[in-house]
Structures are given as C-alpha cells and as structure tokens.
C-alpha positions as CSV (number, residue, x, y, z in Angstrom):
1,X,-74.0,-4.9,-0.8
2,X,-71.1,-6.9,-1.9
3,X,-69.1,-9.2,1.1
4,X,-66.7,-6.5,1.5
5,X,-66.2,-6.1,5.9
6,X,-67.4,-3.1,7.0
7,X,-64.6,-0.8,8.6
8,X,-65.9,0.7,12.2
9,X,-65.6,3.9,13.8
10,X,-63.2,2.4,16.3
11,X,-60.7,1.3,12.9
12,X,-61.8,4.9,10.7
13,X,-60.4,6.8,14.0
14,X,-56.9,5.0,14.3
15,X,-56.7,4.6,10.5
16,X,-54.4,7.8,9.3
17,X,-52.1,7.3,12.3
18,X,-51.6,4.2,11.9
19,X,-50.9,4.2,8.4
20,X,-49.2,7.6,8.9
21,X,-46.1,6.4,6.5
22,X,-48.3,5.2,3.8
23,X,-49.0,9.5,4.0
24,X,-45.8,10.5,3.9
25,X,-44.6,12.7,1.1
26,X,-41.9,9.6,0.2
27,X,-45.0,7.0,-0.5
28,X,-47.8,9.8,-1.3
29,X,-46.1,11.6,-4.0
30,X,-45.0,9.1,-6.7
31,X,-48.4,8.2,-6.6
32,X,-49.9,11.6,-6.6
33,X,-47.6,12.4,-9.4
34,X,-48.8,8.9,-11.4
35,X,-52.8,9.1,-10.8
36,X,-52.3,13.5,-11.6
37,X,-50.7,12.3,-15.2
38,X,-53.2,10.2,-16.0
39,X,-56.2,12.4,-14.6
40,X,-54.8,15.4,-17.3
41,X,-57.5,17.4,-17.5
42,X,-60.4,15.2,-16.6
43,X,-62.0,14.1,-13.3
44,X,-61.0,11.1,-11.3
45,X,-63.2,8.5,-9.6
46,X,-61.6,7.0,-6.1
47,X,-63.2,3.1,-5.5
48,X,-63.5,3.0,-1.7
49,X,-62.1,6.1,-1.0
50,X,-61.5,5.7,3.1
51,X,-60.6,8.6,4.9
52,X,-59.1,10.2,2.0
53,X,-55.3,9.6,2.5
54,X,-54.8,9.6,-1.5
55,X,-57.9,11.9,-2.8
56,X,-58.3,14.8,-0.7
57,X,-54.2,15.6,-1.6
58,X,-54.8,14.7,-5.5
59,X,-58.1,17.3,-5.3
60,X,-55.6,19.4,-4.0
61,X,-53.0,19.2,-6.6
62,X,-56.7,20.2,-8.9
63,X,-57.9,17.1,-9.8
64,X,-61.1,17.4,-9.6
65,X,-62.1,13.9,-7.6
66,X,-65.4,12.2,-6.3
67,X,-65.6,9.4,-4.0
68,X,-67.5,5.9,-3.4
69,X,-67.1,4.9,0.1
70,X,-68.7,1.8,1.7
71,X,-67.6,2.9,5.4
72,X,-69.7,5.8,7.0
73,X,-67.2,5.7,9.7
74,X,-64.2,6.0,7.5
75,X,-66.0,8.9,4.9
76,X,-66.7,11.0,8.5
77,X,-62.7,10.9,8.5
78,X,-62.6,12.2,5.3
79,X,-65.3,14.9,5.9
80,X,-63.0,16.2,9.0
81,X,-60.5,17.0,5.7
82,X,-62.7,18.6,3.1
83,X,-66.0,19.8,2.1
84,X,-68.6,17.7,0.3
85,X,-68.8,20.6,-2.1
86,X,-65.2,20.0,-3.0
87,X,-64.7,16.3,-2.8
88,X,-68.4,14.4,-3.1
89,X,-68.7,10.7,-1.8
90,X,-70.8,8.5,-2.9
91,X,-71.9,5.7,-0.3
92,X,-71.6,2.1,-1.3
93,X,-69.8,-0.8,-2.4
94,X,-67.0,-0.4,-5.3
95,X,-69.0,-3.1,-7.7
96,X,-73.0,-1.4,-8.1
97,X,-72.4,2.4,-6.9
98,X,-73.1,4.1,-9.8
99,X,-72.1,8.1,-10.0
100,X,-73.0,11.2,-12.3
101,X,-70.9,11.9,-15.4
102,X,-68.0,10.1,-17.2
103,X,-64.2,10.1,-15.7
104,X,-60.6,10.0,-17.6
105,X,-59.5,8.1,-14.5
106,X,-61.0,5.2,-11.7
107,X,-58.6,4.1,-9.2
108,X,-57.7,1.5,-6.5
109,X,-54.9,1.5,-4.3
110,X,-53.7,-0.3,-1.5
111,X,-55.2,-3.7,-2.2
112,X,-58.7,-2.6,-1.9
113,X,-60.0,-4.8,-4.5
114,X,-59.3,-7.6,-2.3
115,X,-61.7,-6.3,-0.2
116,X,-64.3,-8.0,-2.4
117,X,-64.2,-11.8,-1.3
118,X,-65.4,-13.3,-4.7
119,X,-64.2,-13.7,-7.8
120,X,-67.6,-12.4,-9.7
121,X,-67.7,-9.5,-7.3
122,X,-64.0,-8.5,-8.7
123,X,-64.9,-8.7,-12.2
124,X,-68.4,-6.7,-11.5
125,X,-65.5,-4.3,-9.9
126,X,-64.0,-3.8,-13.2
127,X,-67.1,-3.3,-15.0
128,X,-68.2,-0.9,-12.8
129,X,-65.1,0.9,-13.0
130,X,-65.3,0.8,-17.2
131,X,-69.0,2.2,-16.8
132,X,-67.7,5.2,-15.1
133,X,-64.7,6.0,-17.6
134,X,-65.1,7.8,-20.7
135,X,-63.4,6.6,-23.9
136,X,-59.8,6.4,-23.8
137,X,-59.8,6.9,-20.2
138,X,-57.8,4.5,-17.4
139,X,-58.5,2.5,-14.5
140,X,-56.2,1.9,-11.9
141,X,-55.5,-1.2,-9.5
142,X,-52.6,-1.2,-6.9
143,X,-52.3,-4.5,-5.2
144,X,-49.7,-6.9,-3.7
145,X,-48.7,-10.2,-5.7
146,X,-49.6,-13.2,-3.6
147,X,-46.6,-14.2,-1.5
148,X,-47.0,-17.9,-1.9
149,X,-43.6,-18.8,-2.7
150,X,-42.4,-18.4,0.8
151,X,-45.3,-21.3,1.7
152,X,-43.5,-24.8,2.3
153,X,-45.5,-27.7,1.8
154,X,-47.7,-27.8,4.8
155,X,-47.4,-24.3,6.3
156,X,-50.5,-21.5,5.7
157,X,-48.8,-18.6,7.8
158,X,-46.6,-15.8,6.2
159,X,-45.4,-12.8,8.4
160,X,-45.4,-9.0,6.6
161,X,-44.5,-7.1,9.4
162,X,-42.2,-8.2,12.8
163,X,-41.4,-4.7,15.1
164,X,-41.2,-4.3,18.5
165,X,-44.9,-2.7,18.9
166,X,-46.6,-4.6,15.6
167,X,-46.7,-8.5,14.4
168,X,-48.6,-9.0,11.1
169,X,-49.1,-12.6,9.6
170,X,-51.6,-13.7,6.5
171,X,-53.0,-17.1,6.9
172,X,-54.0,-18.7,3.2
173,X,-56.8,-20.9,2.5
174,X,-55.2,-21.9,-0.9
175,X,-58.7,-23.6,-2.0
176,X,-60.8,-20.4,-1.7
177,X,-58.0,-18.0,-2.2
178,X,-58.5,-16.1,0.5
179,X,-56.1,-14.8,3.1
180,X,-56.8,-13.2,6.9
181,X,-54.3,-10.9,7.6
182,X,-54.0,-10.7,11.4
183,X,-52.7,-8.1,13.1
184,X,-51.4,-7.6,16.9
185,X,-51.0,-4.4,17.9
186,X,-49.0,-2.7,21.1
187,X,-52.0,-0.8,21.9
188,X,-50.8,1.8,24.8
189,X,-48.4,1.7,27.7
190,X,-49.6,-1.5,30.0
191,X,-47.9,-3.8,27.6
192,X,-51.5,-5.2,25.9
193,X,-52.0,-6.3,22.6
194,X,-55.0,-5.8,20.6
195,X,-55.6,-8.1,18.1
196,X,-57.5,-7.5,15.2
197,X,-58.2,-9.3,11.3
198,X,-59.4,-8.6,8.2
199,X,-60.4,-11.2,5.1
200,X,-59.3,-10.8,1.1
201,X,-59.3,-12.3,-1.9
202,X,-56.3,-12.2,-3.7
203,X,-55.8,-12.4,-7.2
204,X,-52.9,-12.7,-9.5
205,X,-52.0,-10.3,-12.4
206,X,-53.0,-12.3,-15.0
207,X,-56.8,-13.2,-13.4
208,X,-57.0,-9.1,-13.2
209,X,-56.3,-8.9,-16.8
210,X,-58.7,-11.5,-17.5
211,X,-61.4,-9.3,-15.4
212,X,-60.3,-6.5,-17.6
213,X,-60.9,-8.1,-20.5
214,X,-64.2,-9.4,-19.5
215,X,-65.0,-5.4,-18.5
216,X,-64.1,-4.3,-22.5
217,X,-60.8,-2.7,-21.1
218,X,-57.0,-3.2,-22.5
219,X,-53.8,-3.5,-20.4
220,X,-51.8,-0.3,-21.2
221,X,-49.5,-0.8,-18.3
222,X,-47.6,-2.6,-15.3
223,X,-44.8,-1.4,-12.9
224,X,-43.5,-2.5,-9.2
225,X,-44.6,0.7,-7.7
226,X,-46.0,4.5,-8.0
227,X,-42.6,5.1,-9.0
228,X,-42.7,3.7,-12.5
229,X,-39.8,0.7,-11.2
230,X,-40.0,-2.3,-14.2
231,X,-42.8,-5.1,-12.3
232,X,-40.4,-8.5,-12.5
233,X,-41.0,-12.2,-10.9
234,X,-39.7,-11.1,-7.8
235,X,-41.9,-7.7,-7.7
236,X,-43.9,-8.0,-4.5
237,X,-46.6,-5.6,-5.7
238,X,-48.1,-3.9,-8.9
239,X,-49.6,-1.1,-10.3
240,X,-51.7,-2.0,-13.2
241,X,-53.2,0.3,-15.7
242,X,-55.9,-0.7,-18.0
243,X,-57.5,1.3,-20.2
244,X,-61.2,2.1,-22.2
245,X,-61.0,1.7,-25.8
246,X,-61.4,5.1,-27.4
C-alpha cells in the first residue's frame, strides 16, 4: 500500500454533494468529451476512481471503463451508480494494482496523483499507468500548478476558497513539497464548523514529464483545462497527455 490517506465512509457519503459542481454538465462535459476522443474505440483505465463522478458518465457515453479504487467506502458510492458487470473496480493503490488486458487510455483527474506523498511512489504511478496501456495509447494526468508565487518570504498559508459556508487554505512545507489543504466547513444549521485536512505532494509539470520519461512514455500534450484553453505561466492547472510509443 502506498502512503496515499484512506478516504472514510463518513467523506465517500458527503463526497458527490459536496463536489456537486465539479458534476455539473459545465465541468463534466469538456472532460467527458476530451478522455471519449482519446478512448476511440478502446477501453479506458480510471487510477483511483472514487465514487465515479467521471467514469460511470464516460461508460455511459460507451466507453468501456474499469476502475482501481483504494477507498472501499468511496467504490460502495460508486456501486450505488452501476453494476460491477458494467463498470469493474479493482481495489488498491494507483502505483502496484495491476488489471486484466491492455487500455488505449489511463487517466487521472482532479489532482489525485498527489495523493501519493513521495516522489518514487509518483514515478511507480506512471509506470503503472504505461504497463496498463497498449502501444500508442495515452495516459492522462489533471492536476493544479503549485501556487507558490502568491508565498511572501515567510508566509506557508494560501487560501483556494473564501464563501460564507466554506474556508479552504494549503499550508506548504517547501522542504518536503507537501501541502495540507485544510478545510472548514458550515456543517448544518447551529452555526458549527467541521474541520477536516488532507496531505499531497505536489509536483510541477516538468518533474511529471521527467516521471514520464522514466515510465518509457512521450509528452503529446498540455492545456489549461478539459477545454483544450493554451496552458501559459499564469495557468493555474493542467491537463497533460503523455503517450506509449507505438
């Protein structure tokens, strides 16, 4: 098992509504529409697949998609959606677990690579992911770029999110390069907060590519979003394409 934190069946239950907007047609479909393109006719592999906010609508767009899910709790979400017939998951962590058959697409979204706290867990990530594709095929990382430039000298705190029921802030440990993203959350009525935080790695584009590398894949492509916008300095995420030598 890999250091990735283990998400509970108190987190898998709240999960979809509260990252009901991240399901919304606006967010979902550019991405459906970019992971369906590159799937063509051949099966896709989700890495930690959660509760199935991305795969269970691209299987039903008839891609034909299986799943590796470290989280019971989260994957008992999922099985609420869809069959294991239609949709098969895996259980384990996104660097050993090891499926049947070949794939024309593996893919990661929503910064779940940072899951893994080490840099040699990351690159066994990518390998993973090029063991599973079949020549020519792609694998597919979505994850923020590191918001270090609004760090002054001698501050470790960066807020992502400031609303009248929701205040999100990412610590840094700069040495380690890991950040805690802490979350305090207007959790009912009474006016009480819960508080909760999770741990990440993060990595910048360049160290992925080096992974890639390392993994026998080639950069094909980078953009800002789903959406296909041109990735920039100022771009505040990716999506990154890499693919399998034919």
């Amino acid at each position: 098992m890999t250091s990735s934190e283990l998400w509970t069946r108190a987190t898998a239950d709240r999960y979809d509504a509260e990252e009901s907007e991240m399901s919304s047609a606006a967010v979902l479909g550019p991405t459906l529409d970019f992971l369906a393109e590159l799937a063509g006719d051949g099966r896709a592999l989700e890495f930690a697949i959660g509760t199935g906010r991305v795969g269970v609508p691209l299987r039903e767009r008839g891609v034909p998609v299986v799943g590796i899910e470290l989280s019971e709790d989260m994957a008992a979400v999922l099985r609420r959606k869809i069959d294991e017939d239609t949709l098969p998951v895996a259980f384990g962590d996104m660097a050993t677990t090891v499926v049947d058959g070949e794939f024309a697409l593996v893919y990661l979204v929503y910064n779940t690579i940072s899951n893994l706290l080490t840099q040699d867990e990351q690159v066994e990530c990518f390998r993973n992911a090029a063991r599973h594709l079949a020549p020519g095929g792609r694998f597919v990382v979505e994850l923020n770029v590191p918001p270090l430039r609004f760090l002054p000298p001698g501050q470790v705190a960066v807020p992502f999110d400031v609303c009248e029921r929701h205040l999100g802030f990412d610590t840094f440990d700069l040495v380690e390069q890991v950040l805690v993203s802490h979350h305090l959350t207007l959790d009912g009525d009474d006016g009480r907060y819960r508080r909760d935080a999770s741990r990440h790695r993060y990595a910048w584009p360049a160290e992925l590519d080096l992974m890639a590398r390392i993994a026998g894949l080639e950069r094909e492509r980078r953009v800002a979003d789903w959406d296909g916008s041109p990735f920039t300095q100022d771009s505040a995420k990716h999506v990154s394409v890499w693919r399998k030598p034919a």
